[in-house]
DOBATOR-994437 format. One record per residue (C-alpha): chain; z, y negated, x; residue number from 0. Coordinates in Angstrom, 3 decimals. Each point is the difference from the previous one (the first is absolute). Layout:
N
<atom kette="A" w="Z" v="Y" u="X" nr="NUM"/>
...
//
This chain:
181
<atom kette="A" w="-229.648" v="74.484" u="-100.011" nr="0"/>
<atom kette="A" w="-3.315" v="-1.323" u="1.061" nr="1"/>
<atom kette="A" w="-2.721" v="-2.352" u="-0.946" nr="2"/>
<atom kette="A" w="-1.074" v="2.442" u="-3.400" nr="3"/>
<atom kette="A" w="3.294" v="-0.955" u="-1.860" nr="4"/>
<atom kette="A" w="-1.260" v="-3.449" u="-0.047" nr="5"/>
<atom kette="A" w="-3.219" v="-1.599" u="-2.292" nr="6"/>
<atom kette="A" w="-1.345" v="-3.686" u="-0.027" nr="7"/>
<atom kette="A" w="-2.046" v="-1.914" u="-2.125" nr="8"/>
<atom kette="A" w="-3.880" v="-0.108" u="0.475" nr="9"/>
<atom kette="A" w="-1.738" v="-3.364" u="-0.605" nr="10"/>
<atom kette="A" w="-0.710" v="0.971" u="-3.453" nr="11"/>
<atom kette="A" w="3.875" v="0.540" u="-0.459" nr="12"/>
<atom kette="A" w="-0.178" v="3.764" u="-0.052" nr="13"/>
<atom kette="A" w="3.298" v="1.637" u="1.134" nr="14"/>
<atom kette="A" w="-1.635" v="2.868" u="3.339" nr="15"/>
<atom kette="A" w="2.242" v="2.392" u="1.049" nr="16"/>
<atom kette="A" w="-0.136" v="0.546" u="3.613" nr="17"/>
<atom kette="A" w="-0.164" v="3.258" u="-0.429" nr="18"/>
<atom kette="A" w="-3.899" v="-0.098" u="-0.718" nr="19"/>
<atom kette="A" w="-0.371" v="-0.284" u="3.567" nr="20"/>
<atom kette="A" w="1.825" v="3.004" u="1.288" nr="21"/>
<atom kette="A" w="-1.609" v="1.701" u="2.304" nr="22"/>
<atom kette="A" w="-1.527" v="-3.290" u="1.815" nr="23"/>
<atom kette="A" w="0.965" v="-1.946" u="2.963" nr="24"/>
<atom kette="A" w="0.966" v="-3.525" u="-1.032" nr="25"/>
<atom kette="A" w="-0.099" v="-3.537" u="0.968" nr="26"/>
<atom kette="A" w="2.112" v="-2.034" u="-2.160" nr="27"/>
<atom kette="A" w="-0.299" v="-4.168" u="0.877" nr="28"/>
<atom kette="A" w="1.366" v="-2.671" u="-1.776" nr="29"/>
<atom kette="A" w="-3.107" v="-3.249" u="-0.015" nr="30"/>
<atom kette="A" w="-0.735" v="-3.063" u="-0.591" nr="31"/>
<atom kette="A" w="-3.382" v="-1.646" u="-0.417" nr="32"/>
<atom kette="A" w="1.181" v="-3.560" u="1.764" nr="33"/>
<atom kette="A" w="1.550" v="1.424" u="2.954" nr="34"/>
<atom kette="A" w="-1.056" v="0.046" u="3.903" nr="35"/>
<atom kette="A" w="0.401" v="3.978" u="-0.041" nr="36"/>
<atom kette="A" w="-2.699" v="-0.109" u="-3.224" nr="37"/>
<atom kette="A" w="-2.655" v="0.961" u="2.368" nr="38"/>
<atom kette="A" w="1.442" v="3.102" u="0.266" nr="39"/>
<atom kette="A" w="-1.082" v="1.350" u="-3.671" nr="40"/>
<atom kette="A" w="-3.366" v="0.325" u="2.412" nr="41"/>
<atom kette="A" w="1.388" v="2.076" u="2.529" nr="42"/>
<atom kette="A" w="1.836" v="1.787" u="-2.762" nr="43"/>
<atom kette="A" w="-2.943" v="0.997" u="-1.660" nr="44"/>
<atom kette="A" w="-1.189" v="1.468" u="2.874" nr="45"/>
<atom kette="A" w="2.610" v="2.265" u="0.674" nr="46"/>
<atom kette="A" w="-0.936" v="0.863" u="-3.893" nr="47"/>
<atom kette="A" w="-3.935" v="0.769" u="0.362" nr="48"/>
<atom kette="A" w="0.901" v="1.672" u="3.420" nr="49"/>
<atom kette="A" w="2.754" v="2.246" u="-1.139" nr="50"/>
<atom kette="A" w="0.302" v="0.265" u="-4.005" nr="51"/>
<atom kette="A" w="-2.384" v="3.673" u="0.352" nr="52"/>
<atom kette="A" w="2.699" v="1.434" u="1.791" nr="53"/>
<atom kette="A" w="3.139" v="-1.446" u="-2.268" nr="54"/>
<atom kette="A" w="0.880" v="-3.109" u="0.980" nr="55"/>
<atom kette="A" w="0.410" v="-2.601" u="-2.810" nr="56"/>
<atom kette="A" w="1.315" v="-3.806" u="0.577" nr="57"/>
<atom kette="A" w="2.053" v="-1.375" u="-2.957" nr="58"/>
<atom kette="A" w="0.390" v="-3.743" u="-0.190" nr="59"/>
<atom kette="A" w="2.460" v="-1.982" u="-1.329" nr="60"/>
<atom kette="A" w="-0.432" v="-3.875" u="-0.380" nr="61"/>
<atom kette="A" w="2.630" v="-2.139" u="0.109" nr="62"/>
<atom kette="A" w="1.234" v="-3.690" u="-0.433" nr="63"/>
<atom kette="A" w="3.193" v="-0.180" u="1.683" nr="64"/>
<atom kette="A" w="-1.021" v="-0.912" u="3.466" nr="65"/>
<atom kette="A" w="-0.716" v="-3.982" u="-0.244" nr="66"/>
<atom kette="A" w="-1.890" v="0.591" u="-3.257" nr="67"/>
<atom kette="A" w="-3.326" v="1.585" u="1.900" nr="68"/>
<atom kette="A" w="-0.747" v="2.386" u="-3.195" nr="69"/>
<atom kette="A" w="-0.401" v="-2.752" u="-3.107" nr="70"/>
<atom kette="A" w="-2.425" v="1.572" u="-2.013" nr="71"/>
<atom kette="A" w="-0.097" v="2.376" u="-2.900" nr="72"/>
<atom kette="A" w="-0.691" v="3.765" u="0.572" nr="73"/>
<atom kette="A" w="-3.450" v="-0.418" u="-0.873" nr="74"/>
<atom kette="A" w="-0.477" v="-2.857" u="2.342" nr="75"/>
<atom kette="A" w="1.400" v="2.110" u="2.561" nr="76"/>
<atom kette="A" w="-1.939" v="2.924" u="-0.710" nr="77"/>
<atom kette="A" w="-3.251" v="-2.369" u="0.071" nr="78"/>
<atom kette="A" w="1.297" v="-1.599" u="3.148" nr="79"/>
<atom kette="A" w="0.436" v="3.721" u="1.556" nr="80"/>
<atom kette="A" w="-3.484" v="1.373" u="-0.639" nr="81"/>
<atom kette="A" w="-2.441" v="-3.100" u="0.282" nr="82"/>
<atom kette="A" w="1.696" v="-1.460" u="3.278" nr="83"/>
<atom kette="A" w="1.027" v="3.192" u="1.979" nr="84"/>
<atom kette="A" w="-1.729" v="3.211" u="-2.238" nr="85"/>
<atom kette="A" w="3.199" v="1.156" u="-0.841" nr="86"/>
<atom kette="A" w="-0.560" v="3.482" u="-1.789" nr="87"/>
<atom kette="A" w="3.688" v="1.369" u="0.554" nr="88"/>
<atom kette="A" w="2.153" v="-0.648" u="-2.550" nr="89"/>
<atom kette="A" w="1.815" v="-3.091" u="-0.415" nr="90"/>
<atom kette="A" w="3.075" v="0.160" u="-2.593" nr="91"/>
<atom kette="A" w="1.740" v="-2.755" u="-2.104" nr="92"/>
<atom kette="A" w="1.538" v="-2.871" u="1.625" nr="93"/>
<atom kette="A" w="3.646" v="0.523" u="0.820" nr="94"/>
<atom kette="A" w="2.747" v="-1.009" u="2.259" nr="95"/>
<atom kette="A" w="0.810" v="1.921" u="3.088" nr="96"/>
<atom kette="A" w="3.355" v="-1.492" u="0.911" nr="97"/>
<atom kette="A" w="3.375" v="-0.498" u="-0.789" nr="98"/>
<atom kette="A" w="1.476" v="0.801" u="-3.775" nr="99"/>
<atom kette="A" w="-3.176" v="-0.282" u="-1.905" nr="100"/>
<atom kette="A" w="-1.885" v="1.735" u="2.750" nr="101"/>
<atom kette="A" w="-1.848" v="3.314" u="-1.750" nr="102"/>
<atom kette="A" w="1.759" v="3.379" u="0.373" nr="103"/>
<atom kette="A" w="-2.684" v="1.362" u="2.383" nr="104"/>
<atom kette="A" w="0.436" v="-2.859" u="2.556" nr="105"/>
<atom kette="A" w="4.280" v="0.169" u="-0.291" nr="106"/>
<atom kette="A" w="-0.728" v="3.468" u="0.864" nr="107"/>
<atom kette="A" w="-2.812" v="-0.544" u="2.889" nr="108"/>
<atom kette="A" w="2.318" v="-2.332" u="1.374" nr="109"/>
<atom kette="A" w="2.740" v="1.906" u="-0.160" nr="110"/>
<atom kette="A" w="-1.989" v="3.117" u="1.776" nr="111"/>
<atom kette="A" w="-1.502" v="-1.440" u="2.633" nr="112"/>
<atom kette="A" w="2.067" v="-3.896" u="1.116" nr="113"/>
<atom kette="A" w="-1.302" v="-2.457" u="2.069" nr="114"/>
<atom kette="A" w="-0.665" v="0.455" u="3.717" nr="115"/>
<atom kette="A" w="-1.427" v="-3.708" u="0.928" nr="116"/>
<atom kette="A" w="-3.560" v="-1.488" u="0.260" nr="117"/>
<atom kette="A" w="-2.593" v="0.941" u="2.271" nr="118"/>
<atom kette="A" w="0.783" v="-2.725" u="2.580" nr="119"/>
<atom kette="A" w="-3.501" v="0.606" u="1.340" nr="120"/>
<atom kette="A" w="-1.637" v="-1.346" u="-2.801" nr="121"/>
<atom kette="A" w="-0.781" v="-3.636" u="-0.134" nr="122"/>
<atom kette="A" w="1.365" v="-1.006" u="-2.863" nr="123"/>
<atom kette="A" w="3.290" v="1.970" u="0.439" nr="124"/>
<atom kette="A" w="1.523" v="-2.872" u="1.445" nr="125"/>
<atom kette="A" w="-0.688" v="-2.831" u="-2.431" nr="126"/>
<atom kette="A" w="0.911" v="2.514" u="-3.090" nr="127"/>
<atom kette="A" w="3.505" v="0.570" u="1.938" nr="128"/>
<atom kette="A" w="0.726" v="-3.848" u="0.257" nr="129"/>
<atom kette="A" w="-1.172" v="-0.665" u="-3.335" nr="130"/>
<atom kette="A" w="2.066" v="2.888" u="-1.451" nr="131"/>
<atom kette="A" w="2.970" v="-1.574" u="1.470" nr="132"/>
<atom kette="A" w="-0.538" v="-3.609" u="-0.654" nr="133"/>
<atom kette="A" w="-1.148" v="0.456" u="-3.765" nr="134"/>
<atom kette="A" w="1.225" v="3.464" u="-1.347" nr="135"/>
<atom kette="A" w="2.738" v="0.847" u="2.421" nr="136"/>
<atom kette="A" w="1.229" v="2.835" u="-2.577" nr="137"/>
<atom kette="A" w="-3.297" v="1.778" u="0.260" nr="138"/>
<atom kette="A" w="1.255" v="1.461" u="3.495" nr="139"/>
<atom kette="A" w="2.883" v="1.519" u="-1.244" nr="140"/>
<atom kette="A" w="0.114" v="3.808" u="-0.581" nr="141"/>
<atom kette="A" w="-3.098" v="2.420" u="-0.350" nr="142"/>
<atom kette="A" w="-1.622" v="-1.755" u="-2.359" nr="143"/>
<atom kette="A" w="-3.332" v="-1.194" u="-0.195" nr="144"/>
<atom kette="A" w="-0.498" v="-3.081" u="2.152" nr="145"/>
<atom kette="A" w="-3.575" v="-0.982" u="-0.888" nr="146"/>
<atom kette="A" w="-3.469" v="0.799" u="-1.724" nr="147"/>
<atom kette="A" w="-1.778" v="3.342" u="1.696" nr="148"/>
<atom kette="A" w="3.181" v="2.042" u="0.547" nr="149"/>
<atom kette="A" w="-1.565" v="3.400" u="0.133" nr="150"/>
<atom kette="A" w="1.660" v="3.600" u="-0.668" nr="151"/>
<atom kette="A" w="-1.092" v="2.815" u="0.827" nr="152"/>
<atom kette="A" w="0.369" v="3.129" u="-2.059" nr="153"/>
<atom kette="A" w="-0.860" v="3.427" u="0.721" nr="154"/>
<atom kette="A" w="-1.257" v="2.810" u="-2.121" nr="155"/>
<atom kette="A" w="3.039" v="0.972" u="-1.566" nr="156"/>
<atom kette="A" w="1.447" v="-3.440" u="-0.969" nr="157"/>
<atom kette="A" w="1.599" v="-1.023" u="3.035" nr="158"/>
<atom kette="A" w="0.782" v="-3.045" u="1.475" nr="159"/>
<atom kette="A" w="-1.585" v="0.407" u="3.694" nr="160"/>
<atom kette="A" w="-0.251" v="-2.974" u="1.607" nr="161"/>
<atom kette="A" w="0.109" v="-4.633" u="-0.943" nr="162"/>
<atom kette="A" w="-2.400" v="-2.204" u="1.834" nr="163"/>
<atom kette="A" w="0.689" v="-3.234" u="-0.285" nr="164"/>
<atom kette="A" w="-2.635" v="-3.059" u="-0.846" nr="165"/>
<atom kette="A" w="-0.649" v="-0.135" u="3.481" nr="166"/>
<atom kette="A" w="-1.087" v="3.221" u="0.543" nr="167"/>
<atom kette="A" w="-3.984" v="0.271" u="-1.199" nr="168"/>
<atom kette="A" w="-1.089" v="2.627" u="-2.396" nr="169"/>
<atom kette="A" w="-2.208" v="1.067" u="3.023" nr="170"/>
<atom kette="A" w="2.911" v="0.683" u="2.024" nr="171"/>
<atom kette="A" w="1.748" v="3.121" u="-2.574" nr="172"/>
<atom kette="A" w="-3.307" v="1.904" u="0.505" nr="173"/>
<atom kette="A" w="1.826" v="2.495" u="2.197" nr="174"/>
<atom kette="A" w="2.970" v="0.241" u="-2.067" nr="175"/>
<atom kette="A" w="-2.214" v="0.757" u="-2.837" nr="176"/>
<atom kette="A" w="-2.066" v="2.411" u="1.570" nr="177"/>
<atom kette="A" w="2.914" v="2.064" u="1.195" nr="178"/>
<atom kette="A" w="0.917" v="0.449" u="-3.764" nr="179"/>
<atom kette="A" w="-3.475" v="1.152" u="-0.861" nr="180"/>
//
């Protein structure tokens, strides 16, 4: 199995297979436009315009479930994307990312590739612990997604390769993506 034998809606509600991006390196990040990690859609982008020539493509997924940061529709989203960031990857249909309803792709991610902890270097790694554990305790348990900006890495064949966390920066995979380029 691997990321190809899963699909997801686009913001027009257009089931994708996955498998249209065989062959590529992937990013695949679960958003939200009202979150302290939004600034990353910048740094994302980057790693986009720097890389997408040689086969990297970044797939986002917004989502609502983490203290309702994602409220709009898809096309408010989309808007959001491109006017305050330049977004140009593609961004898919909102979904969830967790627990029962979570979408098939992110059961799988999380199943793949658990969690290994926050970045304690990062500022806010800190403050999102405590607040995980005073107002969504059962976020921390198991592999699944704990926040917005959960990144997966996926290499040319479909494979799970490597989860940052929200508190690692976009910046901060460049290696891991150039070593599957």
């Amino acid at each position: 199995m691997s990321v190809y034998d899963f699909s997801a809606k686009n913001s027009k509600g257009e089931e994708i297979s996955l498998s249209e991006y065989k062959g590529k390196v992937l990013v695949i990040v679960n958003t939200a436009s009202k979150c302290g990690f939004t600034p990353q859609y910048e740094e994302l982008e980057e790693l986009y315009k720097t890389y997408s020539d040689r086969g990297l493509v970044i797939l986002g997924f917004p989502c609502n479930q983490f203290a309702a940061q994602e409220p709009g529709t898809d096309e408010e989203v989309q808007t959001f994307c491109r006017l305050n960031y330049g977004v140009t990857f593609p961004v898919f249909a909102k979904g969830d990312v967790r627990g029962e309803t979570a979408q098939p792709l992110f059961k799988y991610l999380t199943k793949e590739k658990g969690f290994n902890g926050f970045d304690e270097n990062h500022p806010v790694a800190k403050p999102l612990m405590d607040a995980l554990q005073k107002n969504f305790p059962e976020y921390l348990e198991g592999d699944s997604i704990k926040w917005n900006f959960t990144k997966f890495l996926i290499d040319r064949e479909g494979n799970v390769v490597e989860r940052f966390e929200p508190t690692t920066t976009p910046k901060a995979m460049a290696k891991a993506i150039e070593a599957l380029l």
